[in-house]
N, C-alpha and C positions, 0 to 999 in steps of 0.2 A: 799694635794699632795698624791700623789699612796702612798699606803702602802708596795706595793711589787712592783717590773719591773722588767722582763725578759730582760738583757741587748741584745741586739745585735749588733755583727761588725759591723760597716760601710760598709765594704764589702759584707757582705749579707744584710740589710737592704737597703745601698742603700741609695741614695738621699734622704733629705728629702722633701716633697713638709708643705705649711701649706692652712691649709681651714677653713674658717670662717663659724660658726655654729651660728643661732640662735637660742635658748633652750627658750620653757613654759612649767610652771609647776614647778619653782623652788619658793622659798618661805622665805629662810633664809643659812646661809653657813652652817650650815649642809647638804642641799639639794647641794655647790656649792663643796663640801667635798668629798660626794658621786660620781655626773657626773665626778672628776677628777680622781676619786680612778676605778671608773670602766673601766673608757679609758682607765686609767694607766697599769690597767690589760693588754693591748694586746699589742704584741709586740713590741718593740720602738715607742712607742705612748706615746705623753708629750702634755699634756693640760691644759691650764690655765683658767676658767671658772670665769665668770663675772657678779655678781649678777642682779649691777643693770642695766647693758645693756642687761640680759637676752642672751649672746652670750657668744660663747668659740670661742678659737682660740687652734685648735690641730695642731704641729707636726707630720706627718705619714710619715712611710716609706713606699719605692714601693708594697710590702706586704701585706698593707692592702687597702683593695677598701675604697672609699666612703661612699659607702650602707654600711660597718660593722662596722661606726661611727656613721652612725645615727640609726643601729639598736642598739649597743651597749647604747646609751643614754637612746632610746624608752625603752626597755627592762628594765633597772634602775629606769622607772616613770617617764619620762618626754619626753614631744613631741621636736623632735630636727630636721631642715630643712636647709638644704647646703644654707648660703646668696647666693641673686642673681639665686638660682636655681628657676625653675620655680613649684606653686604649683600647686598640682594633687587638679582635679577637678571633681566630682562626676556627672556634668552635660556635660559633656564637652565629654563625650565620653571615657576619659581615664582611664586606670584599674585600680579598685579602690585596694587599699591597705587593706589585709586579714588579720587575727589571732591577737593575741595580741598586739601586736607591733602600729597597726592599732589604733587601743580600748587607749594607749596608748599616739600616737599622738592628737585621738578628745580629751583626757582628757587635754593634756598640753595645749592646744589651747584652750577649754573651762578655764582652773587657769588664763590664761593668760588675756583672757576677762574679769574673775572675780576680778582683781587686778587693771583692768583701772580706773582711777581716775572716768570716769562717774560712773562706776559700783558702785565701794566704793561706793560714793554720793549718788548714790540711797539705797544703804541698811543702809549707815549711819542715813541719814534722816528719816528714817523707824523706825531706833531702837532709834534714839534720841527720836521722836515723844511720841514711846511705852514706853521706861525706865520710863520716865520723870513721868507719873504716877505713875508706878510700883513704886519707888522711894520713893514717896511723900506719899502712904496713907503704907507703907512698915515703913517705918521712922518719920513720925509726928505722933504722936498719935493723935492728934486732927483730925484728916482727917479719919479716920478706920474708917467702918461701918464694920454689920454685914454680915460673911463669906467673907471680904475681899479676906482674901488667895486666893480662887479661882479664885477672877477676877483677882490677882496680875498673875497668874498661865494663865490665859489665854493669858493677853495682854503679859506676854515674853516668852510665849511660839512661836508667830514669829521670836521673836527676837534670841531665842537661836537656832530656828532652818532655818530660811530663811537670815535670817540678817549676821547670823553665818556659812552660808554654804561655802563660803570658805575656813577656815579653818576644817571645816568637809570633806569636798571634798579633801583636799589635806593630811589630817591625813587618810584617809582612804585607799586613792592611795598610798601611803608609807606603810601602814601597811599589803597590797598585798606582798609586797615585804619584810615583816620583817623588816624595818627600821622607825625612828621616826624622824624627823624634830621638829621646834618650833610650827609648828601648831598642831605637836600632843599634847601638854603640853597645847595647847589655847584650843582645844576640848574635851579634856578630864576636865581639869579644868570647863568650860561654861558646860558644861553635867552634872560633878559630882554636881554643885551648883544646878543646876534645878532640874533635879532625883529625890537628895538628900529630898530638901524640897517638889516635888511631892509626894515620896513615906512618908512623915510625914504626910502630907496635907490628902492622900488617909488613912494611918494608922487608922485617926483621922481627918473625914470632918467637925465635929465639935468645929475643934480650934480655930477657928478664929469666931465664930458664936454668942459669947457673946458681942463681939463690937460692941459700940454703936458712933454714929457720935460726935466726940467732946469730947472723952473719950478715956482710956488708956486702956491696955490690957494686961494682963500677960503672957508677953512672955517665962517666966523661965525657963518652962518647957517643951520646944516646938521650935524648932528654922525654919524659914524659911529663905532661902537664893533666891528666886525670885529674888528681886532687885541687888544680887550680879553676877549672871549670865548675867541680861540682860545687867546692865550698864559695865561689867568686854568687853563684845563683842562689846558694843557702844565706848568704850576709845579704845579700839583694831582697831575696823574701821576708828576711829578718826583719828588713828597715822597712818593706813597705807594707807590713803588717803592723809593726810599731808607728807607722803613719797612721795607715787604718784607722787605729784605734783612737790614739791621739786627735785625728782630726773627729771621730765622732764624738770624743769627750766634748773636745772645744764649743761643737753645736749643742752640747749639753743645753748652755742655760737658756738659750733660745726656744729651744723642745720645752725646758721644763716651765719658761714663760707661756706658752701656749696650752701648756697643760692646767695652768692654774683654773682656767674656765670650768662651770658646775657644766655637769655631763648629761643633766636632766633637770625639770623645772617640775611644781608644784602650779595649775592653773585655775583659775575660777572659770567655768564656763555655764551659763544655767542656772548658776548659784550650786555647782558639785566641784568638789575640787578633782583635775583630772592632771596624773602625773605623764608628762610629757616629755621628749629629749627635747633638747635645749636650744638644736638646729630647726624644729618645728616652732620655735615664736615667731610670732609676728606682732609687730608696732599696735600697740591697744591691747596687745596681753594682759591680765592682770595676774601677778603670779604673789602666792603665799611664799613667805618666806621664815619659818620658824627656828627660834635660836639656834646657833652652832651649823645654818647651815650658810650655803653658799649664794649670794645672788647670782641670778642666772644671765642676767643681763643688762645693759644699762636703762636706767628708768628714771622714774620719779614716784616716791611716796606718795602714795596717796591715805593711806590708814596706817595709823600705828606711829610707837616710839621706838629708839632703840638706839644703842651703840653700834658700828661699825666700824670691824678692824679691816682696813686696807694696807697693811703691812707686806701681806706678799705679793702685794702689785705693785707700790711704792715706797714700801719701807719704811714708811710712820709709824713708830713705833706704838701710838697714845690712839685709842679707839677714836670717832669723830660720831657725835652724838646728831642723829640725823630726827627729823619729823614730817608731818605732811607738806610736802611741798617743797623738799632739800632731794636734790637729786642725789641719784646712787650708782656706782660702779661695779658693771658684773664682775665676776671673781671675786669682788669683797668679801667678807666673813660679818653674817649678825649673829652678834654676840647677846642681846640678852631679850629685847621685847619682840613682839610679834609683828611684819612688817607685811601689807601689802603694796605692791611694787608695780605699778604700769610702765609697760617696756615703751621707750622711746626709740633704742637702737636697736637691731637685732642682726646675728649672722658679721659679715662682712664689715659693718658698720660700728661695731662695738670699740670700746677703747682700747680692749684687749686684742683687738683683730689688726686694729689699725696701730699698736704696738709693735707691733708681729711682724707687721711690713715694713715698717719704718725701720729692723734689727737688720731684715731678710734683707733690704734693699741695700743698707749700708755694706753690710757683707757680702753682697756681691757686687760691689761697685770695686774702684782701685785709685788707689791716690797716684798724683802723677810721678812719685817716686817709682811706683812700682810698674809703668807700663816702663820706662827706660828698660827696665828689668824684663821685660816682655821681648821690646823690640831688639837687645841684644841673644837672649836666647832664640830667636828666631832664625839666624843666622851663626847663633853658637854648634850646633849638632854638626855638619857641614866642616865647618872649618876644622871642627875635630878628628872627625875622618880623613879629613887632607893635613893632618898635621900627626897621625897615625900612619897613613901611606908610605908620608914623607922619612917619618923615622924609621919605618920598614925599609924601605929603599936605601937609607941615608947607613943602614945599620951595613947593611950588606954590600954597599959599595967600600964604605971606611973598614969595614972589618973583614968582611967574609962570612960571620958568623950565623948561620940559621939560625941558629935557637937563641941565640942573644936578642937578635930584630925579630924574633919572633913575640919572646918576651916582655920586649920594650915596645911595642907597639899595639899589642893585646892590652896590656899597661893603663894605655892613653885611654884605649878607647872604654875600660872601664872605670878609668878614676874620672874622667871629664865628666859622667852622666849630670846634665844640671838638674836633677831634680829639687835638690834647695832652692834652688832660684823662683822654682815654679812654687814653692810651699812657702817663700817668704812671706811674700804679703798677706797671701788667703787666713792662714792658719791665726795671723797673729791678730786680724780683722774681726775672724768668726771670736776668738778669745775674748777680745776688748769690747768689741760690741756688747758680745754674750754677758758676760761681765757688768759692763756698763747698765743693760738691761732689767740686770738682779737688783742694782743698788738704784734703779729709778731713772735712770739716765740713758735718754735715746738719742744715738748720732746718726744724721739724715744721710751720711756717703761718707768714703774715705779720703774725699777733698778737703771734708772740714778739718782730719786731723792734720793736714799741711797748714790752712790758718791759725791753728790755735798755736803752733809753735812760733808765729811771727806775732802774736798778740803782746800789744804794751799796754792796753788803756781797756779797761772793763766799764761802762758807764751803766748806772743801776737805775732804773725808774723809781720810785717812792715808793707810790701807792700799789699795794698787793707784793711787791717783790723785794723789799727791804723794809715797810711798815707791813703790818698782819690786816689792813683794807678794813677791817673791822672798825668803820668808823660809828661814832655816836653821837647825837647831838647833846651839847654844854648848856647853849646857850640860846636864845632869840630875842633880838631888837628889835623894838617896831619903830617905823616912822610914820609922819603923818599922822594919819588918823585908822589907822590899824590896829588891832589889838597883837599880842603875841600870838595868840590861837588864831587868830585870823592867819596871821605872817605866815603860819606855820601848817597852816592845814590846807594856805593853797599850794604852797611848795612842795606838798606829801600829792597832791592832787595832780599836779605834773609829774616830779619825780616817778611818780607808779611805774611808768613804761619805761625807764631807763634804766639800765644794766651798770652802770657804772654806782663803784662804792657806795658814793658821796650819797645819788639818788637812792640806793637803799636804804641807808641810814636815816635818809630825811623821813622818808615812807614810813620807816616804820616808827618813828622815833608821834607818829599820832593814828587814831585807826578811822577818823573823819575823812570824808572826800568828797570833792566836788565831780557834778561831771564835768566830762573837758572833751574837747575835738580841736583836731588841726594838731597834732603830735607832731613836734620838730625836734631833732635832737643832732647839735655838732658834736662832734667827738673832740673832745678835751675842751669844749667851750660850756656851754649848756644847754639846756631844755624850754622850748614854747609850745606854749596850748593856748586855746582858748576854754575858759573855764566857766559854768552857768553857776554864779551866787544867786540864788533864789529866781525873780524873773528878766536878771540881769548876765549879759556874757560879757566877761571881762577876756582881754588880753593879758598873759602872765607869763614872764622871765624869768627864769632861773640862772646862776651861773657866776663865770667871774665878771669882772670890771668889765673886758674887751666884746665879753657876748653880748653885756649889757647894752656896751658903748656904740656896737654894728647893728641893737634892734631899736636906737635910736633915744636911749635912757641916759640923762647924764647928771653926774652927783656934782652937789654943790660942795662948797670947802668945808661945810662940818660935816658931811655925810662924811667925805672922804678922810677927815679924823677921826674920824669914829670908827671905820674901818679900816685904819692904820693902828690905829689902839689895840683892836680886838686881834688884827694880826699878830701885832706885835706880841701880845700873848701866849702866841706858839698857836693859835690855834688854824683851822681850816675854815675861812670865812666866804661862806657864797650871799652873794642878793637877791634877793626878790625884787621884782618889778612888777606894776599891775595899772595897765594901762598906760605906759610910758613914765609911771612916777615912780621912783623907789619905795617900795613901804617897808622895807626893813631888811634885817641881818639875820642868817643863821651860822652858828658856830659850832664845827664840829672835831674832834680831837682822835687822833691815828693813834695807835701803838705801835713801838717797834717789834720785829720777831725772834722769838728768841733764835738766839745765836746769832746772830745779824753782825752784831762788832766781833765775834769771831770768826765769821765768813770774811769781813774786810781784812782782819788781821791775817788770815788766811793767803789773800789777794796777795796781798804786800810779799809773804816768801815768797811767792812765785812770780817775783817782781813782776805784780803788775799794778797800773796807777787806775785807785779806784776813785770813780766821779758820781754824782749823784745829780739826776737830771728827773725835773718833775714839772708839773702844769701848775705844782700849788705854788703857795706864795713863798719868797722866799723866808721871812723870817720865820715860818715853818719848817721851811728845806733844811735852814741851817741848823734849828733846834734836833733835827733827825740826826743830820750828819755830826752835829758835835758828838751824840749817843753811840754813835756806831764807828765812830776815827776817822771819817772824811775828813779835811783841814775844807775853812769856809771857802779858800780860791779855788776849790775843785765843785763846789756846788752852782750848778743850775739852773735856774727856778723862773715860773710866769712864763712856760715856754709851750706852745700849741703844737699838734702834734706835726707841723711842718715845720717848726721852732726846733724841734727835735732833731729830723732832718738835715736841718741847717747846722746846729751844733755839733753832731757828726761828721758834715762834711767839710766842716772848719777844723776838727781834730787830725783829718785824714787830710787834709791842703797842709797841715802843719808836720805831714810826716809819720803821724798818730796810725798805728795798726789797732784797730774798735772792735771790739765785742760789744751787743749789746744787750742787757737783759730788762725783760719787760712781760709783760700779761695782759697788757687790754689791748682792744682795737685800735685806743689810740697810740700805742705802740708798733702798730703791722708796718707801718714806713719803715720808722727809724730800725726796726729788725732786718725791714730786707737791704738799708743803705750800709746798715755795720759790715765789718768786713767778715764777722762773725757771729749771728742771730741768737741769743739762749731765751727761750719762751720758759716761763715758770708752766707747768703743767695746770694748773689750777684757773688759769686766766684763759681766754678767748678762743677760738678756732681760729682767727682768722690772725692772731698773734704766734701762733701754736703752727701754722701752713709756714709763713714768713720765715721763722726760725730756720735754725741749722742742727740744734742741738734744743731738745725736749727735757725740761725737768719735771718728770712724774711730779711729785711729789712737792708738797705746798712748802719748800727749805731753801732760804736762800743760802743755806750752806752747803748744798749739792751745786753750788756754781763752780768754785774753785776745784770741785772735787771732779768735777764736769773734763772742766778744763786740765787739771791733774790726769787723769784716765786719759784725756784727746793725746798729749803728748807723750805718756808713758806706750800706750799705744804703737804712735810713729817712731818713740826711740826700738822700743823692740822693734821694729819692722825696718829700721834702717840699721840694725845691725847686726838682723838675719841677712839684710843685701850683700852686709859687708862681708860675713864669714865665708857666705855662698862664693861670692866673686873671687875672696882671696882664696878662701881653696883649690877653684881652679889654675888661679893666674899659679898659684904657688905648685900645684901637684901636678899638675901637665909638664911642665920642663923635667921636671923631677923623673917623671914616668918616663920623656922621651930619650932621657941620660942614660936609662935602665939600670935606674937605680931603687927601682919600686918593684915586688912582686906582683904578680895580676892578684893571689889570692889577700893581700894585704892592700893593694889597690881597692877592690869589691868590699872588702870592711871598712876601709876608710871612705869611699862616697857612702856605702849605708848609715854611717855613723852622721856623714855630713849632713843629709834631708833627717834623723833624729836629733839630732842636736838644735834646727832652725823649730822643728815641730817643739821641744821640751824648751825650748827659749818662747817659744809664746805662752804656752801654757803659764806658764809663771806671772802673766797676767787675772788669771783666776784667783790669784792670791791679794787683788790690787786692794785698798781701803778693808782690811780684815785687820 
């Protein structure tokens, strides 16, 4: 993170927008230490820089343009290109880019090509080829002939220097700028080995000259490091092609979520059906959809029946039976009727797009474990090299010895590389996320995975997230002088415009309607209109007691027996009102989901205390919670969606670390006051924004597993920190004792950034 930040007001900064960058030429977090320390420098600019996706994501305020992001990167040594922006073309006519800056971006773009897993491959194969000798007549005494050295001297002198050029090329491009990264400690280390025994070799071309094939040679007095050089940059290529790869697995599931989308659409235009890509819809499409194909994008039915499986978007395994007027998710699969589909979202907008970004964002953001891990590598490279001087020096004052401080010094500076350091977090991010996203499950940043390991108290809403919202009407009471069909057909007459269960269920449950004007609707309270019976407009209330009670409607002692009765029931009892009088009761009844009492029992391993917090009444709440293992002192019930709010932050005054999971509107508070938000996917935008954590899919058994994956997650990622750190703190003294060889140094840091990369991976295996 910056070292310094010039704060400024909100007021004069100004909105902030953010913009996604893609950065080459980085190397190790030192390099991701630097890009945030020099953005950090410009005015209310906060960036979070991402190894191994080679992207940042900055913060800017109105202030600062675009161009003085990406020159600001350029400038620091690394080529940086606005995503999505279009690149300049050298052929194409367009003005090519001048002065340093320029020189700059070819360099980032050249590291970037030399770090592709082809590239690696070929110089790997090059320097394995060439070691492999160098090695053998270097180390077996039986294999020297005479003036070996030389030849040894020839075949790694590719190796140290073509095999080895990207770490030369990126030590180089840093040290323009006065800064050292890991690959300054790989090039200087692979130099000083070669040199070293060069200038012995050149001192004395006849050292090596008395070997004979099949015989030994006195090396005592004369030391060549050849083979340490070559093979130190073969184990270095090793590992970071075996990164390479690794990290591009890791992005796998990410890539292959974005792939799910159909890649072309079937249109009505004219009344001709015209086949079209899929990037060309636009909002009022109407697209054919016929069996076994894919929808193109989000919509709504308009013609037709049908099954659809959204399994490889969310993981439901049981097709969901859709008709006119049930919306649909592009990338779904229609399985058997014919479906026309009017796009509502298109491009950018889709679920699958906004999937995409919510994986993308997560993964390149950094939980606050991992910047500590930033800010000490940033001043790790440095300290290495003076703590390599140091043993240089310290060799040759206590000893005398050349080639001992020669040895043990080369040593440091190849066992220190903190390349793990810099691969801890990314790798196990991009894994878990990626992962997460298979099984239905979107994490908004790597902040959330720090809350979910302090989480005690999970509180579930009712309706839609632990009952299946599918409610139905039982029952209708009339009062007064109202019939049931009366009761019941002005309450369907209101309810129409409301989004909430309850009012669906009432809708539909008659297909009479009044007209109505003056639509009022509280969130978690109820719904008023005024409604025209014949040449009459009435005033009409829907809702609980309290809605009733604030539009001025108040029940006398047998109303309110009567709807303690029908509560008591188990049922879900709202009023009508009609003109300030009661005329009666409707009753409606929830199911629970399946698996619901085995997502709480779920909770429970993972000690956490599951509470059940809803608007309905309570001797409904508790008839849920008995079904699903709640105990009645954890249920919450009659509570508005500030009631919610409040019950939150009575958990949290009491000590209580909150998760909250939910799906309507009138959940968007209580999601953003939890300390940790999970929006069931199936429920609201504006519950679905709030959140922290996205469950695709209509399960309340992806909560636990949610929250399973958030921590599994940060234990791998806290103890790639730990491996990374202790192998330094451990193999630095070790090397400066010179009690480590350089070429057994060079496999043991490659092994170290492989071992943090196949410790994430092992998240791909999570819930399988």
């Amino acid at each position: 993170m910056p070292e310094t930040r010039t704060a400024v007001p909100a007021e004069v900064a100004g909105p902030l927008r953010t913009l996604e960058l893609d950065i080459t030429g980085m190397t190790c977090s030192s390099c991701v230490s630097r890009v945030e320390r020099k953005l950090g420098k410009l005015d209310g600019v906060d960036a979070s820089v991402n190894l191994a996706l080679e992207s940042a994501t900055v913060r800017v305020p109105e202030g600062v343009s675009d161009e003085e992001i990406v020159r600001t990167v350029e400038n620091a040594g690394y080529g940086a290109v606005l995503k999505n922006a279009p690149r300049p073309r050298a052929d194409d006519g367009a003005p090519a880019a001048e002065g340093s800056a320029a020189m700059e971006r070819v360099a980032g773009r050249e590291a970037s090509s030399l770090r592709s897993p082809e590239a690696l491959r070929r110089r790997l194969l090059v320097a394995a080829v060439l070691s492999l000798p160098v090695f053998l007549i270097s180390m077996v005494p039986g294999l020297q002939f005479p003036h070996w050295g030389w030849a040894a001297a020839l075949l790694a002198l590719p190796v140290v220097t073509w095999a080895a050029w990207p770490f030369h090329r990126s030590a180089a491009v840093n040290a323009r700028h006065l800064t050292s990264t890991m690959d300054t400690l790989v090039s200087l280390g692979v130099s000083a080995a070669y040199l070293f025994s060069l200038w012995n070799l050149l001192r004395d071309p006849g050292m090596t000259g008395g070997a004979m094939l099949g015989h030994a040679m006195d090396m005592s007095g004369h030391q060549l490091y050849f083979e340490a050089g070559a093979l130190v940059t073969t184990f270095l290529l090793l590992g970071r092609w075996l990164e390479a790869r690794a990290k591009a697995r890791s992005g796998e599931a990410l890539r292959a979520l974005l792939d799910l989308g159909a890649k072309d659409a079937t249109v009505l235009r004219d009344g001709a059906e015209v086949r079209v890509p899929a990037e060309h819809l636009q909002p009022g499409d109407r697209i054919v959809v016929r069996p076994g194909e894919k929808i193109a994008t989000d919509g709504v039915v308009v013609e037709g029946r049908s099954a659809v499986d959204a399994s490889l978007l969310t993981g439901e395994s049981l097709p969901v039976d859709v008709e006119v007027g049930d919306a649909v998710t592009g990338a779904t699969i229609n399985t058997n009727g014919r479906l026309l589909v009017e796009a509502t979202r298109v491009g950018a907008d889709t679920t699958l797009a906004q999937m995409g970004r919510t994986v993308s964002r997560a993964q390149a953001s950094k939980a606050p474990v991992a910047r500590l891990a930033d800010r000490i590598s940033g001043v790790f490279v440095p300290v290495v090299m003076s703590v390599a001087l140091l043993t240089l020096i310290g060799w040759l004052v206590l000893t005398g010895d050349v080639n001992a401080a020669f040895v043990a010094s080369v040593s440091v500076l190849v066992i220190a590389c903190p390349c793990a350091l810099g691969l801890a977090t990314p790798t196990a991010l991009l894994t878990g996320t990626g992962r997460g996203a298979q099984l239905g499950i979107l994490i908004k940043g790597a902040e959330v995975l720090e809350d979910t390991r302090t989480v005690d108290t999970v509180v579930l809403d009712k309706t839609g997230t632990v009952t299946s919202g599918q409610l139905s009407v039982v029952a209708v009471t009339a009062v007064s002088a109202y019939s049931k069909d009366q009761v019941l057909d002005l309450a369907a007459s209101v309810e129409q415009y409301s989004e909430h269960p309850i009012a669906r269920a009432v809708a539909a449950a008659t297909p009479h309607r009044f007209a109505t004007t003056g639509f009022v609707s509280a969130p978690g309270g109820g719904v008023r209109a005024n409604v025209a019976d014949g040449m009459r407009s009435r005033s009409v209330v829907v809702g609980r007691t309290t809605w009733l009670t604030e539009n001025g409607v108040r029940l006398d002692d047998d109303q309110r027996e009567a709807l303690r009765r029908a509560q008591e029931g188990g049922f879900t009892t709202i009023l009508v009102a009609v003109d300030g009088v009661l005329a009666g009761f409707v009753d409606l009844r929830d199911t629970v989901k399946d698996g619901a009492r085995e997502a709480i029992t779920r909770l429970r391993e993972l000690r956490l205390r599951p509470v059940l917090l809803t608007g309905d009444n309570e001797p409904v709440a508790r008839a849920v919670a008995a079904e699903v293992g709640i105990p009645a002192q954890d249920v919450v019930a009659d509570v508005s969606p500030e009631g919610k709010v409040a019950v939150l932050r009575d958990l949290q005054d009491d000590g209580r670390v909150v998760a909250m999971v939910g799906d309507g509107v009138n959940d968007a508070a209580a999601l953003a006051q939890a300390d940790l938000g999970i929006a069931m996917g199936s429920g609201t935008d504006a519950a679905i924004e709030a959140a922290d954590i996205t469950i695709v899919r209509d399960d309340v058994g992806s909560v636990p597993t949610a929250i399973a994956l958030s921590r599994r997650t940060l234990a791998i990622i806290k103890s790639n920190l730990f491996w990374a750190f202790a192998y330094n703190v451990v193999a630095i003294p070790v090397a400066a004792a010179g009690l480590l060889n350089p070429v057994i140094a060079g496999a043991a840091m490659a092994f170290s950034s492989v071992f943090v990369v196949l410790n994430s991976l092992r998240l791909r295996g999570f819930g399988r």
